[in-house]
C-alpha distance (Angstrom), angle and dihedral (degrees) to the residues before:
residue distance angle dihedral
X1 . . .
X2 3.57 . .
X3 3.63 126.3 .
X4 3.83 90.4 -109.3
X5 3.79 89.8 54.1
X6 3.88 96.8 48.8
X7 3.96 98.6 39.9
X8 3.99 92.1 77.0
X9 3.62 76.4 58.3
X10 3.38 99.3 47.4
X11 4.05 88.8 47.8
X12 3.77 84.9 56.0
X13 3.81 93.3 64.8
X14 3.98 96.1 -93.3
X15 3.66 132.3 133.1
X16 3.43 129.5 -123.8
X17 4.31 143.4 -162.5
X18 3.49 136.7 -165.6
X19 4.13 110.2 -131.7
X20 3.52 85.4 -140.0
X21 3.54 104.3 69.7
X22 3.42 128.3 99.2
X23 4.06 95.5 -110.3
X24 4.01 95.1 -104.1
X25 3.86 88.0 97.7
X26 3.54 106.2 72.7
X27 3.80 103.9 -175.9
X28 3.61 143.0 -48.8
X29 3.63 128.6 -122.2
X30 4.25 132.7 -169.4
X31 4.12 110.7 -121.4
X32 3.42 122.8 -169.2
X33 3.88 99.9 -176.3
X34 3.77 141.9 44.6
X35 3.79 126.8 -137.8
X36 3.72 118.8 -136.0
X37 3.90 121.1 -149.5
X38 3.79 89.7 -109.7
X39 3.83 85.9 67.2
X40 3.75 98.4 -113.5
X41 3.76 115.9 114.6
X42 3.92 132.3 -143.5
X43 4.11 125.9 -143.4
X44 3.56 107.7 -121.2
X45 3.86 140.5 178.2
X46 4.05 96.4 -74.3
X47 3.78 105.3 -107.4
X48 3.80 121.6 179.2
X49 3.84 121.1 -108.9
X50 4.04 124.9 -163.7
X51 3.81 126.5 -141.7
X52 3.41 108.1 -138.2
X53 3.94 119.5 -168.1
X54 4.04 91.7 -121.8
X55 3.70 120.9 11.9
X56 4.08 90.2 50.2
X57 3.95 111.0 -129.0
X58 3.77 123.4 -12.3
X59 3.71 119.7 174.6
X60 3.85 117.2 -95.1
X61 3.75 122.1 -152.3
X62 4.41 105.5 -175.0
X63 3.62 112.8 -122.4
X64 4.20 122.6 -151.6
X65 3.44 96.0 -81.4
X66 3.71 97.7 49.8
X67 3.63 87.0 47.7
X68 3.90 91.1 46.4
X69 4.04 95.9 45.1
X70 3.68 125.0 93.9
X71 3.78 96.3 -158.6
X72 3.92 93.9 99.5
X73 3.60 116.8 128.2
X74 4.00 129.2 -178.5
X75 4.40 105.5 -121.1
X76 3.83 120.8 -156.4
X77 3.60 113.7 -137.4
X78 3.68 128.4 -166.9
């Protein structure tokens, strides 16, 4: 797919891969709020955030190429 065709997804609360990483990147996901350590949560200008498989979530801005590739696929995770 190509990142047009998966962001409606993405918008819709799924999470998306590129096939052509190396398999440390498990997904990323579109977040539109930011918890506070008091538990509440504020409504923010959605930013993307990436799962990675060790450092937990870092935030993920997509550069040309992973705008320009047509390796994206949606992931399911449970």
């Amino acid at each position: 797919m190509t990142f047009e065709e998966v962001l409606p997804h993405i918008k819709k609360g799924a999470k998306a891969v590129r096939e052509g990483w190396g398999g440390f990147e498990l997904y990323i996901e579109l977040r539109d709020e930011l918890g506070l350590s008091d538990g509440t949560f504020l409504q923010v200008t959605p930013y993307f955030l990436i799962k990675t498989s060790d450092e937990g979530y870092s935030m993920f801005s997509p550069t040309p190429c992973d705008v320009l590739a047509e390796d994206w696929k949606i992931v399911s995770i449970d």
